[in-house]
DRENMI-203473 format. One record per atom (N, C-alpha, C): atom name; residue in one letter; x negated, y negated, z. Coordinates in nm, 4 decimals, always signed. Each point is the difference from the previous one (the first is absolute). Layout:
N
+-------+--------+----------+----------+----------+
| atome | residu |        X |        Y |        Z |
+-------+--------+----------+----------+----------+
|    CA |      a |        X |        Y |        Z |
...
+-------+--------+----------+----------+----------+
//
This chain:
64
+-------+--------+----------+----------+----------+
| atome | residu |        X |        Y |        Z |
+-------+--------+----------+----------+----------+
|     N |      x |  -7.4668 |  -3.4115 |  +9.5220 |
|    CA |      x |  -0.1441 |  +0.0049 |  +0.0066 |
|     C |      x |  -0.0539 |  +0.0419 |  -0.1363 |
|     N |      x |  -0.0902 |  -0.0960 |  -0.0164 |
|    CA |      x |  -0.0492 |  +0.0803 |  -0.1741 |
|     C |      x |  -0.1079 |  +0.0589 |  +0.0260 |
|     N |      x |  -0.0530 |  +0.0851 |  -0.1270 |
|    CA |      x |  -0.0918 |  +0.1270 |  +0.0250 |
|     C |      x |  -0.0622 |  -0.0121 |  -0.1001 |
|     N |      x |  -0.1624 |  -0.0329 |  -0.0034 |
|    CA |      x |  -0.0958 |  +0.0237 |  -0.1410 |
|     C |      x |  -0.0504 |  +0.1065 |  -0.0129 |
|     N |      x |  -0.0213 |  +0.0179 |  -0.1095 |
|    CA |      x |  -0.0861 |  +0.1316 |  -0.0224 |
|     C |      x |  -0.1188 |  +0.0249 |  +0.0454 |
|     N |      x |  -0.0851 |  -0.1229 |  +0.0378 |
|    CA |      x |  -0.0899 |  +0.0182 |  +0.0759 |
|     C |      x |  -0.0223 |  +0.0274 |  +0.1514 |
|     N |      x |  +0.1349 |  +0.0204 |  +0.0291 |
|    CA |      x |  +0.0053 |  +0.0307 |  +0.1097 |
|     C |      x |  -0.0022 |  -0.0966 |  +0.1311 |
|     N |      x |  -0.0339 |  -0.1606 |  -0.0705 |
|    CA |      x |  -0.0406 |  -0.0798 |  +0.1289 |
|     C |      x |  +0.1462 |  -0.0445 |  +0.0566 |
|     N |      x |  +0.1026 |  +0.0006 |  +0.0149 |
|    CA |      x |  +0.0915 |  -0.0224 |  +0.0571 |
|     C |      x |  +0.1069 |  +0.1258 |  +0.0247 |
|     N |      x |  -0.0422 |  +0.1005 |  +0.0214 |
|    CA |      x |  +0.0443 |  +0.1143 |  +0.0010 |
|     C |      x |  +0.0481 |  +0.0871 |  +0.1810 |
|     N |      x |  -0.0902 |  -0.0764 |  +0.1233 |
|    CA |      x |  +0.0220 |  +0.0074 |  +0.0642 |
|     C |      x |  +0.0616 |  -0.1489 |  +0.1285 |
|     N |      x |  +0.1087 |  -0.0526 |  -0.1024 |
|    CA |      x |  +0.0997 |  -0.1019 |  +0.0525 |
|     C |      x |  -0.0529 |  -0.1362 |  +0.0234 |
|     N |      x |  -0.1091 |  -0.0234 |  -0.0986 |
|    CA |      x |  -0.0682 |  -0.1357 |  +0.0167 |
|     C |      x |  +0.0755 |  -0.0736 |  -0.0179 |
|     N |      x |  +0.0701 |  -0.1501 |  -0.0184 |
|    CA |      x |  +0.0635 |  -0.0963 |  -0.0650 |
|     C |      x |  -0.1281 |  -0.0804 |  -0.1525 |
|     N |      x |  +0.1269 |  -0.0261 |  -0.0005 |
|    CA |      x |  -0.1151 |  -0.1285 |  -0.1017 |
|     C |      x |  +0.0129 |  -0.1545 |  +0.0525 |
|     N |      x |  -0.1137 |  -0.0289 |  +0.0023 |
|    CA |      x |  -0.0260 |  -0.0920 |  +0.0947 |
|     C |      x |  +0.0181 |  -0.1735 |  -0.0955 |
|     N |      x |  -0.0597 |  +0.0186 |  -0.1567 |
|    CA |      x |  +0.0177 |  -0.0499 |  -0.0597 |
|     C |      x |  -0.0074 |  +0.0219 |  -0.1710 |
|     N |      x |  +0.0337 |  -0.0641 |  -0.0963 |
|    CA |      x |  -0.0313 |  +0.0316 |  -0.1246 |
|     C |      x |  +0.0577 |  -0.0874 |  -0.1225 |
|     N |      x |  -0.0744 |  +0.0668 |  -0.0828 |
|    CA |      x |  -0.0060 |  -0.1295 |  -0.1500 |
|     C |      x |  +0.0755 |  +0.1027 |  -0.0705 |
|     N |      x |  +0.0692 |  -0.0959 |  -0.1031 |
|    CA |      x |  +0.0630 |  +0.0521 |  -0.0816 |
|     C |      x |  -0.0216 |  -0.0896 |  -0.1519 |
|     N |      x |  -0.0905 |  +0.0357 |  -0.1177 |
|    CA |      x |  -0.0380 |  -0.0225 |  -0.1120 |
|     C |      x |  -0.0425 |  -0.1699 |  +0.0518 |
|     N |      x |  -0.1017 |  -0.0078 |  +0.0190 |
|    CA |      x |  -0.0075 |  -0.1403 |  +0.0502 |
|     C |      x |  -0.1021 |  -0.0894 |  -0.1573 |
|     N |      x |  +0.0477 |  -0.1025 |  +0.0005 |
|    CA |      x |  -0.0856 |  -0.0861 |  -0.1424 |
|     C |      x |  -0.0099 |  -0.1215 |  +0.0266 |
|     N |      x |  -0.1318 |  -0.0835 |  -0.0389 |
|    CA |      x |  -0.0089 |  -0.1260 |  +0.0902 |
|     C |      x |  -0.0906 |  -0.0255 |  -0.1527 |
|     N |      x |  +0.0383 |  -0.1418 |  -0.0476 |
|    CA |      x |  -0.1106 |  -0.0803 |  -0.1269 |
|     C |      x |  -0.0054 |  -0.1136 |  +0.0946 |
|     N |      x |  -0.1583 |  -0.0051 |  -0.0094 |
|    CA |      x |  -0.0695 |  -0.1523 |  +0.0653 |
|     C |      x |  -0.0652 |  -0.0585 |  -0.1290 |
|     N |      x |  -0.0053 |  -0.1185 |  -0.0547 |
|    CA |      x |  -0.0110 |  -0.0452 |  -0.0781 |
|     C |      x |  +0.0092 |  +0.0875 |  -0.1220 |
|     N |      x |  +0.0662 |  +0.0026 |  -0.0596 |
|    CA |      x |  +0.0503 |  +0.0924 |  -0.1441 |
|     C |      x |  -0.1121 |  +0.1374 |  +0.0163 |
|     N |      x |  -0.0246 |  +0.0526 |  +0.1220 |
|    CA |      x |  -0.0483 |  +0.1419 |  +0.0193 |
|     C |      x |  +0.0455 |  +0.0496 |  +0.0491 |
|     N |      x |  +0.0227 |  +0.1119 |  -0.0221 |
|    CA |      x |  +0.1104 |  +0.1502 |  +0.0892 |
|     C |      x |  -0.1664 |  +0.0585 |  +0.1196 |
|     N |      x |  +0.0707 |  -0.0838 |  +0.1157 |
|    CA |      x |  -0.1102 |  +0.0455 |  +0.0929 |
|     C |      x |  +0.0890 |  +0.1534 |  +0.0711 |
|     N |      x |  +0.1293 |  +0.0399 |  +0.0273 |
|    CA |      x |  +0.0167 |  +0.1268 |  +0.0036 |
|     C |      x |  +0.1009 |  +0.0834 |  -0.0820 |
|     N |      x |  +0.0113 |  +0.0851 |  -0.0391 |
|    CA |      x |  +0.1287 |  +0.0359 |  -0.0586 |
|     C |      x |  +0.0127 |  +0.1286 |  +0.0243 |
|     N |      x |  +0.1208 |  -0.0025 |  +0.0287 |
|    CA |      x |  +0.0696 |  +0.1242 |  +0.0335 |
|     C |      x |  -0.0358 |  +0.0894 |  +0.0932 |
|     N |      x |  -0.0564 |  -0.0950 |  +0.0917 |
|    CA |      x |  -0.0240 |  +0.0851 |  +0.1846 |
|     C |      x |  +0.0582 |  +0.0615 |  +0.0472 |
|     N |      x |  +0.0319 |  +0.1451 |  +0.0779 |
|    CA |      x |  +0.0956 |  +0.0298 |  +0.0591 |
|     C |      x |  -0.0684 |  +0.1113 |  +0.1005 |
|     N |      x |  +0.0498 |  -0.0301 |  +0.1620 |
|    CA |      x |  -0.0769 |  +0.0706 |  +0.0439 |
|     C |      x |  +0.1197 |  +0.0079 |  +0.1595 |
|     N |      x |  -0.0500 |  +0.1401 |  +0.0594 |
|    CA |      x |  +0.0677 |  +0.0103 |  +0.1421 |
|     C |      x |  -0.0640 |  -0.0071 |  +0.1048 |
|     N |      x |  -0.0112 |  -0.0442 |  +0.1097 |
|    CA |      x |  -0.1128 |  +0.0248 |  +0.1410 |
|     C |      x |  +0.0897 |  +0.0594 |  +0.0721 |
|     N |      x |  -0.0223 |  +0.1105 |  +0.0865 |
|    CA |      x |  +0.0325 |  +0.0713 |  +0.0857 |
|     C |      x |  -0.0077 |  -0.0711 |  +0.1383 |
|     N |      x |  +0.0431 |  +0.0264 |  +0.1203 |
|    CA |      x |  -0.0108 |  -0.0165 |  +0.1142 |
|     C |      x |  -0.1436 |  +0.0345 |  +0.0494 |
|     N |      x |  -0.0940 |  +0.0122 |  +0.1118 |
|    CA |      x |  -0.1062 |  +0.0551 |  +0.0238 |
|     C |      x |  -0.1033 |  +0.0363 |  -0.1182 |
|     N |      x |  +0.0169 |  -0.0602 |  -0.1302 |
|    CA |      x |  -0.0646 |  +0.0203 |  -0.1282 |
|     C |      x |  -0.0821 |  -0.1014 |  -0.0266 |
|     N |      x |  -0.1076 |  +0.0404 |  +0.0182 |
|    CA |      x |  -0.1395 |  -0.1031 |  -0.0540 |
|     C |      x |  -0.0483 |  -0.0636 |  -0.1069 |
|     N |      x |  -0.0050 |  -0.1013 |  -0.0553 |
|    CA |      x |  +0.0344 |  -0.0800 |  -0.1460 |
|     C |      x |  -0.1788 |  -0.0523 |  -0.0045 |
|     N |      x |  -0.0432 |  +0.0025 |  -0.0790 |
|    CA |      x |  -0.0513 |  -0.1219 |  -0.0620 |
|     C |      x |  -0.0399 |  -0.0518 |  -0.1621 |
|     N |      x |  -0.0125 |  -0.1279 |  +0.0149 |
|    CA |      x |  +0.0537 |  -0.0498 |  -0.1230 |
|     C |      x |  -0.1050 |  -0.0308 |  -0.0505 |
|     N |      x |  -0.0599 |  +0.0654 |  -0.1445 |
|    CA |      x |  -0.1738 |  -0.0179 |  -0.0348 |
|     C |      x |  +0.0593 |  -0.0319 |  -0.1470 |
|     N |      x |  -0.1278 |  -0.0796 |  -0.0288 |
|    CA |      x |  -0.0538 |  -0.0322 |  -0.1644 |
|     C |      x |  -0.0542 |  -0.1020 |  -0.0281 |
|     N |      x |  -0.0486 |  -0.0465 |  -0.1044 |
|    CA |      x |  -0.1023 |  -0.0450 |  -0.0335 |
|     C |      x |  +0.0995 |  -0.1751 |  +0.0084 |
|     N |      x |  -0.0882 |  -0.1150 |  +0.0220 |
|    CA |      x |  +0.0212 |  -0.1344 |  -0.0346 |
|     C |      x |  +0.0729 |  -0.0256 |  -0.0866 |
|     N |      x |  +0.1272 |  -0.0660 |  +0.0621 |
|    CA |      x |  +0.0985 |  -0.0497 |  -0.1427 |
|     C |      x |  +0.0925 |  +0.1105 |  -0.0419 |
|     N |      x |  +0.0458 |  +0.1221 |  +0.1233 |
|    CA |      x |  +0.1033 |  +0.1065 |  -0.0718 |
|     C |      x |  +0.0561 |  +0.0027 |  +0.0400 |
|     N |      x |  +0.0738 |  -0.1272 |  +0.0923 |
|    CA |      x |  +0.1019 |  -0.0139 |  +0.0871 |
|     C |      x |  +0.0642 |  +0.0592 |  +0.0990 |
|     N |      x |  -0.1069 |  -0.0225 |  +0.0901 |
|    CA |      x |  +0.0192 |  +0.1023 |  +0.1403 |
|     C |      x |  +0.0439 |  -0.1082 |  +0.0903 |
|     N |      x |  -0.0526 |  -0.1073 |  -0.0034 |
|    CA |      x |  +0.0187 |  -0.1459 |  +0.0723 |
|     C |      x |  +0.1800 |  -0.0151 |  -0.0757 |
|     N |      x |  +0.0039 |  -0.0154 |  -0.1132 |
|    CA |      x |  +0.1311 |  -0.0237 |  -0.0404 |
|     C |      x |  +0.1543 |  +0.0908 |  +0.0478 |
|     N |      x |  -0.0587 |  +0.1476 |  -0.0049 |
|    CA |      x |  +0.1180 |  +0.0622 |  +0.0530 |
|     C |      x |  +0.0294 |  +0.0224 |  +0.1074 |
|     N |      x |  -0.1081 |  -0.0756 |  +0.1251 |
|    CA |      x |  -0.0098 |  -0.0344 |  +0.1570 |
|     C |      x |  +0.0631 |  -0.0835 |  +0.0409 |
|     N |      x |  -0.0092 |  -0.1087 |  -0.1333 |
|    CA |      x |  +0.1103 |  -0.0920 |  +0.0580 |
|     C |      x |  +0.1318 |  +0.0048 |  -0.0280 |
|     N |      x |  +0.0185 |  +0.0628 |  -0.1350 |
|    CA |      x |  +0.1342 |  +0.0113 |  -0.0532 |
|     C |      x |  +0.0816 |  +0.1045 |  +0.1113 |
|     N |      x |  -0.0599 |  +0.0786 |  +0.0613 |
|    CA |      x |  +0.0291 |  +0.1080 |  +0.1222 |
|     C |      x |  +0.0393 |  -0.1308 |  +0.1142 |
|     N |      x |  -0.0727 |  -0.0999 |  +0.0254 |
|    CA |      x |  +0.0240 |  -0.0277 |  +0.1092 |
|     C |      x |  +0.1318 |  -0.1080 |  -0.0017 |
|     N |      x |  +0.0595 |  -0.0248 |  -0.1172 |
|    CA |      x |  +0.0402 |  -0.0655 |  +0.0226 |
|     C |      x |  +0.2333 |  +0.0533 |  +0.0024 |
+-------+--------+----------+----------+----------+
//
């Protein structure tokens, strides 16, 4: 079981899913680089920012 310092997986959550340094170029542009992130079990996500910062892109790269 891993343990953050923040404490959010501290009382036996799993990890439900996660990125590890993620980088995606769509036409000779670095739409993400170097993503990396954990979701917890029962842990509430959402995914914000402005048009064009690849929130649509790392939804799909997740889904697939």
């Amino acid at each position: 079981m891993h343990e953050l310092k923040s404490g959010i997986l501290n009382n036996k959550m799993s990890i439900l899913i996660a990125g590890r340094d993620i980088n995606v170029m769509r036409r000779q542009r670095q739409v993400l680089s170097n993503v990396s992130f954990k979701i917890s079990t029962k842990e509430i996500v959402s995914l914000i920012g402005p048009n064009g910062a690849g929130k649509s892109t790392l939804l799909k790269i997740l889904s697939r």
